[in-house]
N, C-alpha and C positions, 0 to 999 in steps of 0.2 A: 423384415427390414430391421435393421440394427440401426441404437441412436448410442448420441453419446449429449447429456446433460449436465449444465453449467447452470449451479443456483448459488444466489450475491444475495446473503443477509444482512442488508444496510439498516440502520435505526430506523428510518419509516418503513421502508418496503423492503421486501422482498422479490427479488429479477431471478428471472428461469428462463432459459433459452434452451431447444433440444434443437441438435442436427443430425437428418440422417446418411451424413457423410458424403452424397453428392450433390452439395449444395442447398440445399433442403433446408431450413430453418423457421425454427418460431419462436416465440417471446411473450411471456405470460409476466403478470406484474401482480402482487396479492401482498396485504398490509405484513409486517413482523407483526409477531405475536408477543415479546417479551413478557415475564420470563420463559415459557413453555415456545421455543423458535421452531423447533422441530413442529410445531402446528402448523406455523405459515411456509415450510418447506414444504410441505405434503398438501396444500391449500395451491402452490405453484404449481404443484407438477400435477394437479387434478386441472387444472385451467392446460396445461400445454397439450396434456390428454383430450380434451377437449377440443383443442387448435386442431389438432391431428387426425379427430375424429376416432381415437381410444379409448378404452378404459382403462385404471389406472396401472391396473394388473398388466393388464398387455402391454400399456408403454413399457411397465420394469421388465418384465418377464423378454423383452427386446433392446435393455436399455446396455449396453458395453459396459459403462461405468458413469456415476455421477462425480463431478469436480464440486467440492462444496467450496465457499469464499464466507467468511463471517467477521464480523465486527466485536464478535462476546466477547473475546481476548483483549481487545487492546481497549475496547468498554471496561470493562471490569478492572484493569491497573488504572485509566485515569480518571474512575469515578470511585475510586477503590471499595469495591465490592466482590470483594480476592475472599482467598481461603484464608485460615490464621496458621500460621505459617512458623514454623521452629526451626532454628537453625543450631547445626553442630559443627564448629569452628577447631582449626589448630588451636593450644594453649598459647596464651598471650596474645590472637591475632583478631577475636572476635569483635572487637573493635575499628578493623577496617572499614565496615556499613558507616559506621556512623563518622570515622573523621572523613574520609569521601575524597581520599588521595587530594584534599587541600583544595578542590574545584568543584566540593557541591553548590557554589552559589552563583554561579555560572556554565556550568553543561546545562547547553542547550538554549540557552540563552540568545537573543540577537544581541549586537553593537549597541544597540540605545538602552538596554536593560542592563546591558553590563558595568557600561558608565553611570548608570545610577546605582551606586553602590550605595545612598543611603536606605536603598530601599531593595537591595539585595538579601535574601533571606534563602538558608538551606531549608532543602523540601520536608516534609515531613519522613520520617525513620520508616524504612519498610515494613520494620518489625519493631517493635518494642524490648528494651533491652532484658528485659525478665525473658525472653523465649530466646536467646544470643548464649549459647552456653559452649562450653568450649570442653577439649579431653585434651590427654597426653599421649603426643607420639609427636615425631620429627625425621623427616626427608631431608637430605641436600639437594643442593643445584641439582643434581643427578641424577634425584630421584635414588640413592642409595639411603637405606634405612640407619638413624642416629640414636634416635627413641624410639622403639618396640610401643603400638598401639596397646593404650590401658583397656585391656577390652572390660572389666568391671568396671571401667568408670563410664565407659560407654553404654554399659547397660542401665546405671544410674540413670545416667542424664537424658537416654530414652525415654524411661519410665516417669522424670521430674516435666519431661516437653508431654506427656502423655495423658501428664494427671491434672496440665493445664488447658487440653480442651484439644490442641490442634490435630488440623485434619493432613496435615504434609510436612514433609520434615525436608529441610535443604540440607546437605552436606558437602562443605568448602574449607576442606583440607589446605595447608601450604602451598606446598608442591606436589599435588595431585598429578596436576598435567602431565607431571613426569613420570609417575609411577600411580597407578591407583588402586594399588592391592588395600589399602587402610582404607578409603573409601569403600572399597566395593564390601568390606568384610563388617563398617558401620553398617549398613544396610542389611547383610544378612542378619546380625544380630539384632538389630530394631525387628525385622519381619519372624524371628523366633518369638518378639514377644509382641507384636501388634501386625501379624501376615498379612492385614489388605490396609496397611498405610501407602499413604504415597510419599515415596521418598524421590528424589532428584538429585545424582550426583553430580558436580564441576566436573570432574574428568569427563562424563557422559555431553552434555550441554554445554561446556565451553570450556575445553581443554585449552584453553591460552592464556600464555601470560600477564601478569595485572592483578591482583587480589580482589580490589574494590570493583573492578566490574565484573570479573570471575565470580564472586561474592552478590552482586546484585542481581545480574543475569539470572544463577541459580535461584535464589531467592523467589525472586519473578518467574520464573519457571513454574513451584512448585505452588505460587498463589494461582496461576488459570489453569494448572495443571486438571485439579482435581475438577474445578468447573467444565473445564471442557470434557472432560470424561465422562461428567454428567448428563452433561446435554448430546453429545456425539453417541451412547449406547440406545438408549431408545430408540432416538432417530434410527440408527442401524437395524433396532428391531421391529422399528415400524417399516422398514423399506425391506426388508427381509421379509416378512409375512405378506406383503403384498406382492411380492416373487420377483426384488431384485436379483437380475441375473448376474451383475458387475458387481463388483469393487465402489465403494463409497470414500473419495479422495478428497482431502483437505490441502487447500490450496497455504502453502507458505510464503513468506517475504520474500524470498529469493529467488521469487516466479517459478516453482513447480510444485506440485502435489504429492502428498503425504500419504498411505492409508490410514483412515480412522484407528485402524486398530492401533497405531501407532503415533499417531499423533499428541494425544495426553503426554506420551512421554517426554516429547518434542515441542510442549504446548508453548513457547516461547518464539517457535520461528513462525507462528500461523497471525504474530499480532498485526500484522501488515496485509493479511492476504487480500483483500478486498483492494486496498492501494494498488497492489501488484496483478491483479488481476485487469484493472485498464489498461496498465503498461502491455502486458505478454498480450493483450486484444489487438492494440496499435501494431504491436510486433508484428500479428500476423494477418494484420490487415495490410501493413508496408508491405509484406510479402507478395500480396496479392495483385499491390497496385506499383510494385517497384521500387518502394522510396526506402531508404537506406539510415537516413539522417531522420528522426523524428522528435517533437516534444510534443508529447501529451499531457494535455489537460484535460482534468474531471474537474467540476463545480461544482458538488451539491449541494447539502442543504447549509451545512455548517463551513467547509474546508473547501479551497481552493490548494489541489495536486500539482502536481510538475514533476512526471518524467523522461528522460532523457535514452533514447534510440539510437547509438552508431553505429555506420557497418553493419545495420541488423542485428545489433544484441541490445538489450536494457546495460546501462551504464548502472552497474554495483557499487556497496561500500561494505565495508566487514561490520557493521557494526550500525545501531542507532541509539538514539536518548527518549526516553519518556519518561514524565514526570521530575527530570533533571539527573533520572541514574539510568548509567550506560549498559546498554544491551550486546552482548557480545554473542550476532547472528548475522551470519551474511543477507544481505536485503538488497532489493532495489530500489536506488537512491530517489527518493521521493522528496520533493521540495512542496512544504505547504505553511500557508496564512489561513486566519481563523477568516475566510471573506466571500463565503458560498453564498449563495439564493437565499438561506436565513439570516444572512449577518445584517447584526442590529447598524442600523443610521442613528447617530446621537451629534452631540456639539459639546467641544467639552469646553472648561472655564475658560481657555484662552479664546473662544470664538470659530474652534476649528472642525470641522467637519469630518468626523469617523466616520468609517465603517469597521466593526467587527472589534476584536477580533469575539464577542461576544453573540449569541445565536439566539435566536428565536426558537429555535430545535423544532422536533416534532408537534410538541406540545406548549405551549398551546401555539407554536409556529407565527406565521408571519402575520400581522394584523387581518388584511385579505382573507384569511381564512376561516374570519369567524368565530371563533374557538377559544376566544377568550384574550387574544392578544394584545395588545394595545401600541407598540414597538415599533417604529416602520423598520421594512427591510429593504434587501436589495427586488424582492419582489412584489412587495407594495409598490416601488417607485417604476417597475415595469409593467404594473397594471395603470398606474394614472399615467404612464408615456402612453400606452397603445398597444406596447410591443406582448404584451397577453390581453386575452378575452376576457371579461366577465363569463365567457360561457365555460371558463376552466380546465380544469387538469386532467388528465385519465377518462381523454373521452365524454369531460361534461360529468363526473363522478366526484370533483372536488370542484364547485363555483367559486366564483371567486366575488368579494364584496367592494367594489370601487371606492365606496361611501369610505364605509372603515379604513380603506390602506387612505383616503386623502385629509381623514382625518388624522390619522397616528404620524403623517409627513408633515400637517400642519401642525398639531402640537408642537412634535420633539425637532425638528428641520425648519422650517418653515419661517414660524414667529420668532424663533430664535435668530435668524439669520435676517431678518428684513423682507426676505422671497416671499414669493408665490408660491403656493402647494408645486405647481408646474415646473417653475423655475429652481423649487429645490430636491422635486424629482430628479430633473435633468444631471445636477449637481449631483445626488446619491449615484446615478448610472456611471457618470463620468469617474469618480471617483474612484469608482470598485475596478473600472477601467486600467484608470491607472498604476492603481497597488497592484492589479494583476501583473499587468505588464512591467512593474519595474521587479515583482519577480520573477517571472522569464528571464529576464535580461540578466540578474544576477545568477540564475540559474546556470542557463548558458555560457555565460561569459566567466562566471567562478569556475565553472569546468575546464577550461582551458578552449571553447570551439567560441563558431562564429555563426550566430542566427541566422544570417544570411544563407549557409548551408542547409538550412532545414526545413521543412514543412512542419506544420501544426496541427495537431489533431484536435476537435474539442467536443467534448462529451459531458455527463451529468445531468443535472437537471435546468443546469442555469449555466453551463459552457456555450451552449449556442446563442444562447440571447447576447452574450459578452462578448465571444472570441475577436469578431472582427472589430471589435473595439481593442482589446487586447493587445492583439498584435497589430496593429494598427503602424509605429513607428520601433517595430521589433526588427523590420527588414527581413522577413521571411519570402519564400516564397512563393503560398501560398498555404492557405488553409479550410483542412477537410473536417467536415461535419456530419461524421458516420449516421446515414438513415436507414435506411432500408429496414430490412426485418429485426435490426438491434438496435433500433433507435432506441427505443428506453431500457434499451438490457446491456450495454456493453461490456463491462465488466461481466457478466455472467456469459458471455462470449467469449469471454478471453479466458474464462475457468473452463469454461467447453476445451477451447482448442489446445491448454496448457499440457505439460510434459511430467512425468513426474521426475523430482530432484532431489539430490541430497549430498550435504559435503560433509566431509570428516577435516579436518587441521588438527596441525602437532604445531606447540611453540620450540623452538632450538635455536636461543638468541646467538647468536656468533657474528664473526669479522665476514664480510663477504667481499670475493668468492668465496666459496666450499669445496672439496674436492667430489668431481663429478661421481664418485661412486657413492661416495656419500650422502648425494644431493638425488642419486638415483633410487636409492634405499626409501630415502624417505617420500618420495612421490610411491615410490613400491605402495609402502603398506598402508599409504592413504587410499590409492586405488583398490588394494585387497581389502582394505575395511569399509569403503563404499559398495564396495561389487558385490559382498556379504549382506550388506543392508536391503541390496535392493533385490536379492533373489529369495529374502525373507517377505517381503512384502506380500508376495501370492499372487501376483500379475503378471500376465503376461507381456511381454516386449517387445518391440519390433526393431528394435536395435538400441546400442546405448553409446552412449559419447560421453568423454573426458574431459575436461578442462582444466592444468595445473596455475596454481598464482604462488605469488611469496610473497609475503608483505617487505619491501624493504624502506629503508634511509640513509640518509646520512649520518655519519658519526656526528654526537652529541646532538641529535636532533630528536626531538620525541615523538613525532609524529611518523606513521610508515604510509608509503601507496603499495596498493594491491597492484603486483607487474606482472603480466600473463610469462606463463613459462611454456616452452616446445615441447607439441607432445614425442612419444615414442623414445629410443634409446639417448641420453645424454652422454656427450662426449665432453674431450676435455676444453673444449671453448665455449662451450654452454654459458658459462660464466659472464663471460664478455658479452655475449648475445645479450643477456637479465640486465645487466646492469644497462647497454643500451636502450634496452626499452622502458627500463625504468627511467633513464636520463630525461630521454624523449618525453616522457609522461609529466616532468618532472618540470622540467623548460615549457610544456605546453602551459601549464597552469600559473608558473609563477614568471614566467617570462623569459626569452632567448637570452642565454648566458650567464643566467644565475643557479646551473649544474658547475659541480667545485668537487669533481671523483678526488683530488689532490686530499680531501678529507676524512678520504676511506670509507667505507660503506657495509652496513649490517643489515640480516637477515634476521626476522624475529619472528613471522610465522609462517608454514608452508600448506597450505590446502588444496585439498583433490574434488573436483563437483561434479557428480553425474548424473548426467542427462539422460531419461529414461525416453522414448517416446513408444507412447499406446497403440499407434500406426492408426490410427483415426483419423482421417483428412476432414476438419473442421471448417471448411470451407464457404463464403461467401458468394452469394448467386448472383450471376447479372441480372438485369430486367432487363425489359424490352425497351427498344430504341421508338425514340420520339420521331413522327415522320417530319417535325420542323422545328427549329430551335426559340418557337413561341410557344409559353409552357400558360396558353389563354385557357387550355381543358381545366388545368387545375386549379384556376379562380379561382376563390369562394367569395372575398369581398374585397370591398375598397375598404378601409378607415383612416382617421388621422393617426398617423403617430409623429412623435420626435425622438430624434436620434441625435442632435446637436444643440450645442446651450447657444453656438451663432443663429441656431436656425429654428423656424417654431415649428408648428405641426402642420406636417404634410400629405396630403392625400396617398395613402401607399398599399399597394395591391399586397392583400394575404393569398397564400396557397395554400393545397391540403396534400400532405407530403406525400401520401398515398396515392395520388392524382398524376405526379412527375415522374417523368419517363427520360430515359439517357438519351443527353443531348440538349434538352431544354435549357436554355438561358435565361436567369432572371437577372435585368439592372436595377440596381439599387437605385432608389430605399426601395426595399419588400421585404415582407414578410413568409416565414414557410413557417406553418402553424401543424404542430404534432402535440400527438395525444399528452405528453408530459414535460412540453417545453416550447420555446419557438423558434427562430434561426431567425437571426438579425442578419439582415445585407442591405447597408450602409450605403447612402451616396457614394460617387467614387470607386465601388467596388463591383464588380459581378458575380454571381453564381452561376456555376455550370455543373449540372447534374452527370456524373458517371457512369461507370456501367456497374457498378458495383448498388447505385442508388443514392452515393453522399452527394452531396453538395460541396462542391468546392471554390472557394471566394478568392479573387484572386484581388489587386489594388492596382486602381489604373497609374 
């Protein structure tokens, strides 16, 4: 029997789910190991061997391929614990990191932080300007050569970034994009005098227009570059000796998988995978249960997610920000607050009640747990509601302390506020409540759609205890609470079932239209240099699919939308067609009738993405149907809990998720108690179990 494995190394744990293709599934859960991660990867897939009744040998030696999802990447830039980093700049231009195209004090920023500009500050330097060294040559617009590359001054400044220590070298030439023979020819010369440096070229990583994020991007690139290669070879050779038969795939931003071998080089689009990985889970969970329109939430320990599903695809962006410098990788558009199951409860001087965006993290975590905390959280305050057990987490393997979370509520919540431990639990729940939901709202509603279209997924550690509080006045249609056999893995399900991807773009700023041969050329040799990529890889396919976009705009406008372009031969009204669908995209979001073509309209960059799939059907198994829609078998208890600050604590039946069979109805209040979480269903609402195994809440 052939599996295909999905393992999500998140800062506490580590999720591994294996499926053997006809519905088949399990889900193993085992701590991270930091720094040594490749421990608690091979610590999973010994438990899923296990589930399966294998050895570890026999699961690999039967395994298609494993989908890896990790967190080192986007850990390591915002804790900056990077490589030290050198960079070789055009002459005169080394200096675009640091002025930061006039908006380092603001990318990324929200509205209320923007307005406080007395307390707006650029982020710290990626690099320090002693390792920012610059050489002579010069490109035009055209990519035609003006100044002939210094290659002795290149060699210098090799040798000056060489003898100060660093482990990777960025190079972000001019106008690379256009031509990147001087790039490609720094490189050789740096590897004549240092062969296993890592270098990262702009042309390679982010052949688009823009300096300063051309410039950061690569940057960034070549600081996890070299960590990830670190940590991704072992692993390789750990899973090799124990007789992987597959491919070893790093999950990317842009919802598809990388092979390791390849990925270091690429180490900049993997910062997101783990994010992307719930999204492409929902995707093809909607596949299964029909829904079209989806927003997904994950909650764990730290972040509250928010991705977006139409028509069956994750809604993209070309681009993200961390740490305030801009990442020039296409991703799935992930909307997040600092407001997960560890976010800190505090009062600040005006008398107002936070939560977050500050974390309990792992260590020492949420008071409840013992460990040294003292903090309340959002999971303090849903152990003194009811809505978790003292008998705890993973099966009773993490208890939880009542004493300590109603202590750390009444310190920091509590006395500060006039309340009751109770009363300012209730207040912490509600809270996180509604910061979720007003980002939803803004989530969906900034995209240009209307909630009422969509259903909710919610997953994490702490999406089920919230979601129907959530979406509560979101006007959805309902919302599903993925159980079954990925209840605590889901993102390592959606690494299982993911595709492998990869996009190439060219920037060719111009007046749009183009002429259609022209516009054909250049989708050409996107698709020729994706097609190339991917029969490098060393995997096999079951088919592969195209997708063209262009970023366009309006004249004198700076901002572009990604507007899907028609696959196959373009003719001469292609044109009209882009720009319509651009309009259309354009009015959805900023309102009917504020498209103005009278302005003219430019094309700035063209990209080709394709979609590999493994032919691996990852699919989700039904259970057995319930002979009556009273789910009494799966009792386990009565307790008080409170779910409303109008209402006190109420006698409310728990369940044991594993106990519910399709078809079962629970009416709120109750409780469905899983091994790393528990499903709040609310007065007012019901649950009705699937065939799939989720729970779905609907609002009367």
């Amino acid at each position: 029997m052939a599996y295909a494995l999905g393992i999500d190394v998140g800062g506490t744990f580590t999720d591994g789910v294996a499926s053997d293709g006809s519905g088949g599934i399990v889900s193993a859960k085992a701590h991270t190991t930091p720094p040594h991660r490749e421990v608690g990867v091979m610590r999973v897939i010994e438990e899923l061997a296990t589930e399966l009744g294998l050895g570890v040998n026999e699961l690999l030696g039967q395994t298609d391929y494993i989908a890896h999802g990790t967190t080192a990447s986007i850990n390591a830039l915002v804790q900056g614990s990077v490589a030290e980093v050198g960079l070789i700049a055009t002459k005169g231009h080394r200096d675009a990191i640091y002025i930061m195209n006039a908006e380092g004090r603001t990318l990324g920023r929200s509205a209320h932080e923007i307005q406080d500009t007395l307390r707006n500050r650029k982020p710290q330097a990626l690099i320090p300007k002693y390792r920012a060294l610059e050489v002579t040559e010069r490109l035009d617009y055209a990519g035609r050569v003006l100044v002939p590359l210094d290659e002795d001054e290149v060699r210098r400044v090799a040798r000056a970034l060489l003898e100060q220590g660093v482990e990777a070298i960025a190079v972000c030439l001019l106008w690379s994009f256009k031509n990147d023979q001087h790039e490609r020819r720094i490189r050789e010369l740096i590897h004549e005098i240092a062969p296993d440096m890592y270098v990262t070229l702009s042309s390679e990583v982010s052949p688009r227009i823009r300096e300063f994020a051309r410039t950061s991007t690569t940057i960034m690139n070549a600081q996890v570059g070299p960590r990830l290669r670190t940590y991704l070879q072992p692993l390789q050779r750990q899973l090799t000796e124990r007789g992987l038969a597959g491919p070893l795939l790093v999950m990317q931003s842009e919802g598809g998988t990388i092979t390791a071998d390849r990925a270091p080089e690429h180490a900049i689009t993997t910062i997101g995978s783990v994010l992307s990985g719930g999204v492409i889970g929902g995707m093809r969970m909607a596949e299964q249960l029909g829904h079209r329109n989806v927003i997904t939430t994950d909650v764990g320990g730290t972040t509250f997610l928010a991705g977006l599903i139409v028509d069956g695809e994750p809604v993209m962006a070309s681009g993200s920000i961390v740490n305030q410098y801009p990442i020039n990788a296409p991703t799935i558009q992930v909307h997040t607050i600092g407001s997960g199951g560890g976010a800190l409860a505090s009062v600040d001087a005006g008398g107002n009640l936070r939560i977050g965006p500050q974390s309990a993290e792992a260590v020492p975590g949420p008071a409840c747990y013992g460990n040294g905390g003292t903090r309340p959280t959002n999971t303090d305050a849903n152990l003194v509601l009811g809505i978790l057990s003292e008998y705890g987490l993973i099966g009773g393997r993490k208890p939880l302390d009542l004493e300590l979370a109603r202590a750390a509520i009444r310190e920091h919540v509590a006395v500060p506020l006039g309340l009751t431990v109770e009363d300012a639990a209730i207040a912490i729940y509600e809270v996180q409540n509604a910061q979720a939901g007003d980002l939803l709202r803004r989530a969906v509603v900034g995209s240009g759609y209307d909630p009422r279209d969509f259903v909710v997924y919610a997953f994490g550690g702490a999406g089920p205890a919230h979601c129907a509080g959530y979406c509560n006045d979101l006007g959805v249609s309902e919302v599903v609470v993925p159980l079954g056999p990925i209840a605590s893995a889901f993102s390592a399900y959606g690494l299982a079932a993911s595709d492998v991807v990869f996009s190439a773009e060219i920037s060719a700023p111009s007046s749009f239209p183009i002429d259609h041969v022209e516009l054909q050329d250049y989708f050409d040799r996107l698709q020729a240099e994706v097609d190339d990529v991917l029969k490098r890889q060393g995997v096999k396919f079951q088919d592969v699919s195209f997708q063209r976009e262009a970023d366009l705009r309006y004249a004198m406008q700076v901002h572009e939308l990604t507007t899907p372009v028609p696959g196959g031969p373009l003719d001469e009204n292609c044109g009209s067609a882009i720009m319509a669908a651009f309009e259309e995209q354009y009015e959805r979001i900023n309102g009917s009738g504020t498209g103005y073509r009278a302005a003219g309209m430019q094309a700035i960059t063209y990209r080709v993405r394709a979609k590999a799939s493994l032919g691996f059907p990852v699919t989700l198994p039904t259970i057995e149907t319930a002979s009556s829609s009273d789910p009494v078998s799966a009792l386990l208890v009565e307790r008080p809990v409170r779910l409303d600050s109008q209402r006190g604590y109420e006698p409310t039946p728990v369940y044991e998720y594993s106990r519910l069979r399709a078809g079962h109805v629970l009416v709120g209040p109750a409780i469905v108690q899983v091994p790393t979480t528990a499903v709040v269903v609310p007065a007012g609402t019901t649950g009705r179990v699937d065939r799939l195994g989720n729970l779905v809440i609907t609002y009367e």
